[in-house]
N, C-alpha and C positions, 0 to 999 in steps of 0.2 A: 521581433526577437525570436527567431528559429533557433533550433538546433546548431550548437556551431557544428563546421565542416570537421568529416571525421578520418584525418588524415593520420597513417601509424606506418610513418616508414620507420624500415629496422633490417640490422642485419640477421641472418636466420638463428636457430640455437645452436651452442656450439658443440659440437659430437660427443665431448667427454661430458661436457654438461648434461646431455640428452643421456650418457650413460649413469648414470648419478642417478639422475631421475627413475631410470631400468632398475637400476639395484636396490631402491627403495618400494618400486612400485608395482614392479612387473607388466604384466599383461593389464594392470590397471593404469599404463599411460597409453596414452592415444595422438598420433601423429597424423592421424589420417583427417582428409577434408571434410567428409563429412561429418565426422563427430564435432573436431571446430568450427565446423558452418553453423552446425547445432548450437553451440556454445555463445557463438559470437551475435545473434542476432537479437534483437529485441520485437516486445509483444507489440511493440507502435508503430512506427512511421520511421524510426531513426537507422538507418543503414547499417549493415553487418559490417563486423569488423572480427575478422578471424583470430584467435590466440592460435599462437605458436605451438602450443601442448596443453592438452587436458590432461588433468590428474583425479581419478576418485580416490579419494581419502577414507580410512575409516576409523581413524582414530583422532584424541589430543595430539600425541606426539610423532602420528605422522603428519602433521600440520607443521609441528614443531620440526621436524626433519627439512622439509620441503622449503619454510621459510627460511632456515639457516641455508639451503643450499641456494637459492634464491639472489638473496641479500648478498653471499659469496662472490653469485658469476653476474651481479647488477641485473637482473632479470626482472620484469614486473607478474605479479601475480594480484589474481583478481577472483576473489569470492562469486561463488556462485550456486544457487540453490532450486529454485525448482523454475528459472527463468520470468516469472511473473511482473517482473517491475516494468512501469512504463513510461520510465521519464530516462533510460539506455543505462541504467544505474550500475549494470554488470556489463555490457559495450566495453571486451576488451581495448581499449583506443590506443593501449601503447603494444598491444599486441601482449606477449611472456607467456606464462601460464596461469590457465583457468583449474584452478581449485574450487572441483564439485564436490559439495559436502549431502549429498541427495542419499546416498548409503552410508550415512554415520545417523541413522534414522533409530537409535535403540531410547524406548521409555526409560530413563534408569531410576527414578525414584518415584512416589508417589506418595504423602506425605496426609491421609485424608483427616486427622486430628486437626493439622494445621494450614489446610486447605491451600497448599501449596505443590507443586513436583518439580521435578528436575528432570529435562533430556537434552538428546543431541539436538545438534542443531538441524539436521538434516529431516528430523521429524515435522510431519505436514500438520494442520490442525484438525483435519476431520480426522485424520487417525488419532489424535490423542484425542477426541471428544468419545470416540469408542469406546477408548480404553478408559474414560474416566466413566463410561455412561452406568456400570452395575456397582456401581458407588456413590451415584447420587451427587454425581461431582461434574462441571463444564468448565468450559476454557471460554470467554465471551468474547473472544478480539475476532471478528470474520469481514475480513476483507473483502471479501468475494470471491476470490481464487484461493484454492486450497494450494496455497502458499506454503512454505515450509517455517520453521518459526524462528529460523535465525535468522531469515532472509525478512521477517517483521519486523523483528527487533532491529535488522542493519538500516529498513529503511522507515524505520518510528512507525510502522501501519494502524490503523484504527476499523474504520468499515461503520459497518449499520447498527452495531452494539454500542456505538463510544456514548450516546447519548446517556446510558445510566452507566456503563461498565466503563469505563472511558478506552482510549489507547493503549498501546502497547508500552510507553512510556509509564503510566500507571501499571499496567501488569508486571511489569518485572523486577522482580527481587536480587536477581546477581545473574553474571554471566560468566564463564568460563572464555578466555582471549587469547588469543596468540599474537602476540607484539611483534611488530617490524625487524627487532632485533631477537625474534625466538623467543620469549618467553611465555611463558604460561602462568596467567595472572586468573587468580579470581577476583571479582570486582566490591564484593561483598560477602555476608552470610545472609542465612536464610528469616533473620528477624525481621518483623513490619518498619519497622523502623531504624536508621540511626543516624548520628551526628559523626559519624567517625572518617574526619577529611573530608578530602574532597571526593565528589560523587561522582565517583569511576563509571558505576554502572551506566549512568544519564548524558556520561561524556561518548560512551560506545552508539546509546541508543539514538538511530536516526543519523550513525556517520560512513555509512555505507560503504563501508568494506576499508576506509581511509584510511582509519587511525588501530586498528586489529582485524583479525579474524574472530567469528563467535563461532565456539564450538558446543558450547551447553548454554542451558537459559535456564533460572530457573525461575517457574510462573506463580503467581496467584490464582485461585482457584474460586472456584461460586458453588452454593449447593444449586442444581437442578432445582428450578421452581413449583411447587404444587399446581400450578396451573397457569399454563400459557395460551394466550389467543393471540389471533390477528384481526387483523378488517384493514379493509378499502374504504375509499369518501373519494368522489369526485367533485370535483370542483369548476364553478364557471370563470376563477380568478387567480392568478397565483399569488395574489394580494392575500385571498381567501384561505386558501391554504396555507400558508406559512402564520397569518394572522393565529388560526386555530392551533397550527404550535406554538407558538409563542405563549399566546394564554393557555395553554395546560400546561407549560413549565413552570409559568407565574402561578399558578393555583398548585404545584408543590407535585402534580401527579407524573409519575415515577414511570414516568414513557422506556420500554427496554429497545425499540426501535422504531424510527418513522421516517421514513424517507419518499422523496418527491420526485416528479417524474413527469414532466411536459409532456404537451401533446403529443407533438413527435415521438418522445420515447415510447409514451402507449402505445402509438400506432403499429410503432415498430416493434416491441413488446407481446405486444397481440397477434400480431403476423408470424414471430419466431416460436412464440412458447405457445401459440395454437388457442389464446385467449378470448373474451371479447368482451371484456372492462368501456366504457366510456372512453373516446379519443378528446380524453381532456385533462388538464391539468389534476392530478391522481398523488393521493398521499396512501402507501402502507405502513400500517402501524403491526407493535407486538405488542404486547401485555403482559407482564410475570406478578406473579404473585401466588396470595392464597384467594378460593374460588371465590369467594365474596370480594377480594378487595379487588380481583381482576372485575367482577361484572360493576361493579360502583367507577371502576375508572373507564369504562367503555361507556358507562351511560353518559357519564361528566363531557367527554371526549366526544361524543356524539351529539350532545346538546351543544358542543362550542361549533362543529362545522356545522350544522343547521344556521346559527347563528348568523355565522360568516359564509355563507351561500353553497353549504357543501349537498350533496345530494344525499341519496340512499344509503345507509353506513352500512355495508356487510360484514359481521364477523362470522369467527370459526376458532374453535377450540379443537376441530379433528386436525391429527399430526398430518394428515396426506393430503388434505388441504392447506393445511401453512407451508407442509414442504414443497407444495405447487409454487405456490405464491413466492417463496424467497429462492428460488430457481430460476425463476421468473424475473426476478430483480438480478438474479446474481451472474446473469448471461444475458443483461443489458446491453451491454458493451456489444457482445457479439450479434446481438440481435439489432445494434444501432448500422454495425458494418453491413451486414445482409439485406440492408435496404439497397445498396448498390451492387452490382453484380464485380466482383475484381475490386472493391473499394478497400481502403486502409483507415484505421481510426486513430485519432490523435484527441487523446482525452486530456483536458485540460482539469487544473485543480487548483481552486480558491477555496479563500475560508476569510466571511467576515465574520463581527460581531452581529447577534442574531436580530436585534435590533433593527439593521440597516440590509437584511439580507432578499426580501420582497423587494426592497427598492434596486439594489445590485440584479436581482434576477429579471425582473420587468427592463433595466436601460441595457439588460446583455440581448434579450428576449426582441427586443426594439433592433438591435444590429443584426441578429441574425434571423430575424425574417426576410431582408436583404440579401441574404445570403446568396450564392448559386448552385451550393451543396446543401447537403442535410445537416442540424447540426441542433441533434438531440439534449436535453437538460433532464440530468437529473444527481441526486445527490441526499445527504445526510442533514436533510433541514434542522435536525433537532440541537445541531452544535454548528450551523452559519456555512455548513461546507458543501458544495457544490462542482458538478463537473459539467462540462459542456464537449461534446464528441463530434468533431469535426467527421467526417464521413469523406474520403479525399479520394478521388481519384488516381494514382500513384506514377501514372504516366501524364499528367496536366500542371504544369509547372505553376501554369499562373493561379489553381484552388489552392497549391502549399503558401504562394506570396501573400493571399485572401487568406487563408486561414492563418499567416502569422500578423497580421493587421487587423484579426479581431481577436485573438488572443493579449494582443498588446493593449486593446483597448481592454478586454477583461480585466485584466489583470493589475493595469493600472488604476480599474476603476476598485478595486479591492484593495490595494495600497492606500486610495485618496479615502477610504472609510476603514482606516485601521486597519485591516484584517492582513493577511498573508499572500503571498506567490503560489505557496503549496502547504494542503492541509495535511494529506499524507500520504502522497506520492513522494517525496522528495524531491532534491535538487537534480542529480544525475546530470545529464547530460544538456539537459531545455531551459533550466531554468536558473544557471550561474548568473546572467546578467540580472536577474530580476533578484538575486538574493542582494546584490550590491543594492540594489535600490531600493530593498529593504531596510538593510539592516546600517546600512551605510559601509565606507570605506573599510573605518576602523575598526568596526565590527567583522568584517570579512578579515581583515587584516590579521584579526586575534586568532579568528578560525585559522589561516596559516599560518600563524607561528605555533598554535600546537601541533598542527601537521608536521611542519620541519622539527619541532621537537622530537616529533615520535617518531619520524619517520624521512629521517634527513637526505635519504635515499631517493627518495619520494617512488617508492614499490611497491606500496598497497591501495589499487584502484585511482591509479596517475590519472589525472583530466577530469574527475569528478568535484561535483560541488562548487569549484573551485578552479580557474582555470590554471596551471603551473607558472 
C-alpha cells in the first residue's frame, strides 16, 4: 500500500481571480515555478505536485480574505508551513493555492503566572524556546524538525519529549481557525480545563489543514528544569533495550526522553554526526529534575540495563554535550539517507502498545535483514512508537514495490497488536488505506461527514486523509 498516484489535472486560474488575489496580496503572490516547485514538493519519496499560486499571509484576516475569495471562484487552497511533514500532507494534489503562513511568525503573548502563551502559527519551536528561555519557561513537543507550530498542531506532532510531556494534542489549549466558509473561530479560552461542548480544539488537532486553517495556538508551558542529563547504554539485544524501558516506567521514574536506534541507525549516525558510539542497538536517554532526584534516576536506570545486558552507561550534565547528542538523533533521518549516494527516505510510523513493542520490533528486524536496501530503526521507545527508513534508490522501481511489501507487513503487524498506522506523522497522503483498516469503514465514514459538513466544497487540503 504506496502512495496513491498523484494526479491534479485542472484548468489554470482565472485572470480576474488571479487579480483578486494581486489586490489582496501584492508582491506577496507568486506565479512563478519555482516558488511552486518549492511549495509543492514533500520531504519524502512522494512526487511534487505544483499549486497554481502561493500566497504569504500575514494576518487572521488575510486568511479570512483569501478563503472567502477562494470558496467564491471553487479554487482549492492548502496550508502550509515550514514544509516538514512526511507522509505529502501539504502535496498540493488538487493543485489552487498554497497558503504559507511561515511570515505570520509574531510571539503575541506570553502568559508566565499561568505557564501558558499564544502565537502565530507561522512561529517555529526553537524560536519560541529562545524566547521563553530568560524566564525559565520551555515548550517540550520536539519533533525533530524545527517545524513551525501550527504545522504541529495540523499534524497532532509529539517527538522524543512525548514520553513525560506528552504530544501536541496534550499541549494545546485553544487555537485560532479559519473555517472553510471564512470565519474566524476560537476553539476555546485559555483555562486548564473545561466541559464546554464539544471539543473544537481536539476536532482541529491532527486534521491537517481539512477541516480549517490555524492561525494562533495557544500552548502550555513547563518551568525549565534544575537539572538535566543525558546518557547512552548500548545494548547486545533489542529485547534488552526496550525491556530496560519498560521497567523504569513500571518503577514510576519520570524518563523526559529515551529513544532507540538500531544498529544500522548507529552506523549510520556515527558516520554523519562524526560519532563512534557502539554499532549496536543503542538507547539515549534525558533526565529533568532536581540534582539529587536526576542522579537517583540514572543510577536506577543504569542498574536496570546492566541487568538486561546493556553495556557502559555514559552520562553528561554539560549542555554541549547533550546538544551533540540530540542533533545527532535529530538528523537521523538524514544521516539514514547518506548512507546511499542520490538515495530517498521513506520513513515509516507505528505505534503499539509498549508491552508488545520488542516483539513488533525483533519480527520487522527479521524482514528487513532481507532487505536489498538499507532500512534503519529507530524511534520513541518510551510511548511503543517507532519508525523504520527505507533508504530507496529513487530511479529502481522494483526497491519502491520492496519497500511497499514491507511496509505492509509493518504495519499490519501493528494493527494485529492494537497499536496504530501512524503515531504522529499523520495520514497525508500513504496512509488513507491503512486508516480504513484501522478504524473501520464507519469510522472513516464519520471522519467525512464532518469534512462535508465543514467543508461541502471539499477546498481545504482535497485528497488528504481521506480519499474524495
Amino acid at each position: 500500500m504506496g502512495a496513491p498516484a498523484i494526479v491534479a489535472p485542472r484548468t489554470p486560474l482565472a485572470p480576474a481571480f488571479v487579480e483578486v488575489l494581486r489586490g489582496i496580496f501584492g508582491n506577496r503572490l507568486h506565479l512563478g515555478e519555482a516558488m511552486r516547485a518549492q511549495h509543492g514538493a514533500s520531504e519524502t519519496h512522494f512526487a511534487a505536485v505544483l499549486p497554481d499560486a502561493v500566497v504569504f499571509v500575514h494576518s487572521t484576516e488575510e486568511v479570512v480574505a483569501l478563503v472567502k475569495a477562494c470558496t467564491a471562484a471553487d479554487v482549492p487552497i492548502v496550508a502550509y508551513g515550514a514544509g516538514t511533514s512526511v507522509e505529502g500532507n501539504a502535496v498540493p494534489v488538487r493543485g489552487g493555492v498554497c497558503v504559507d503562513l511561515s511570515e505570520m511568525n509574531k510571539i503575541l503573548e506570553i502568559n508566565p503566572d499561568d505557564f501558558d502563551c499564544t502565537v502565530q502559527a507561522g512561529v517555529r519551536r526553537e524560536e519560541l524556546n529562545v524566547a521563553l528561555r530568560d524566564i525559565g519557561l520551555f515548550f517540550p513537543i520536539d519533533p525533530g524538525a524545527n517545524a513551525t507550530l501550527g504545522g504541529m498542531a495540523s499534524t497532532r506532532a509529539s517527538g522524543t519529549n512525548a514520553v513525560r510531556y506528552g504530544t501536541m494534542r496534550e499541549a494545546i489549549l485553544s487555537l485560532r481557525i479559519v473555517t472553510p466558509d471564512g470565519r474566524d473561530i476560537r476553539t476555546s479560552r485559555r483555562a486548564r480545563k473545561s466541559a464546554a461542548g464539544y471539543d473544537l480544539t481536539r476536532l482541529m488537532i491532527g486534521s491537517e489543514g481539512t477541516l480549517g486553517i490555524i492561525t494562533e495556538v495557544t500552548l502550555r508551558l513547563h518551568g525549565i528544569p534544575e537539572q538535566i542529563s543525558s546518557a547512552v547504554c548500548s545494548f547486545q539485544s533489542m529485547a534488552g533495550a526496550v525491556d530496560t524501558v519498560v521497567q523504569a516506567i513500571q518503577l514510576g521514574i519520570p524518563l523526559a526522553r529515551v529513544e532507540i536506534l538500531d544498529d544500522v541507525q548507529m552506523k549510520a549516525v556515527n558516520q554523519h554526526s562524526n560519532l563512534n558510539y557502539p554499532e549496536l542497538t543503542t538507547l539515549f536517554f534525558e533526565f529533568h529534575g532536581s540534582e539529587h532526584a536526576v542522579k537517583e534516576q540514572i543510577a536506577t536506570v543504569g542498574d536496570l540495563a546492566r541487568d538486561n545486558g546493556g553495556g557502559e552507561f555514559h552520562w553528561s550534565n554539560l549542555a554541549e554535550e547533550r546538544a551533540k547528542l540530540w542533533k545527532a538523533r535529530h538528523q537521523a533521518f538524514y544521516a539514514a539517507t547518506a548512507m546511499r549516494k542520490g538515495a530517498i527516505g521513506w520513513p515509516t510510523d507505528v505505534c503499539v502498545p509498549i508491552g508488545r513493542l520488542a516483539e513488533c520490533i525483533n519480527e520487522t528486524k527479521k524482514d528487513l535483514d532481507k532487505a536489498s536496501f538499507p532500512a534503519p530503526i529507530l524511534g520513541h521507545v518510551g510511548d511503543g512508537n517507532f519508525h523504520v527508513i527505507f533508504v530507496l534508490d529513487p530511479d529502481n522501481p522494483a526497491e519502491q514495490k520492496e519497500a511497499e511489501a514491507l511496509n505492509e507487513r509493518l504495519v499490519q503487524r501493528a494493527l494485529d497488536m492494537d497499536g496504530t498506522c501512524t503515531g504522529e506523522h499523520g495520514i497525508g497522503l500513504g496512509k488513507q488505506d491503512w486508516l480504513v483498516r484501522e478504524l473501520g469503514e464507519d469510522g472513516v465514514d464519520m471522519m467525512r461527514t464532518i469534512k462535508k459538513a465543514l467543508d461541502p466544497q471539499n477546498l481545504f487540503n482535497p485528497g488528504k486523509i481521506f480519499a474524495d
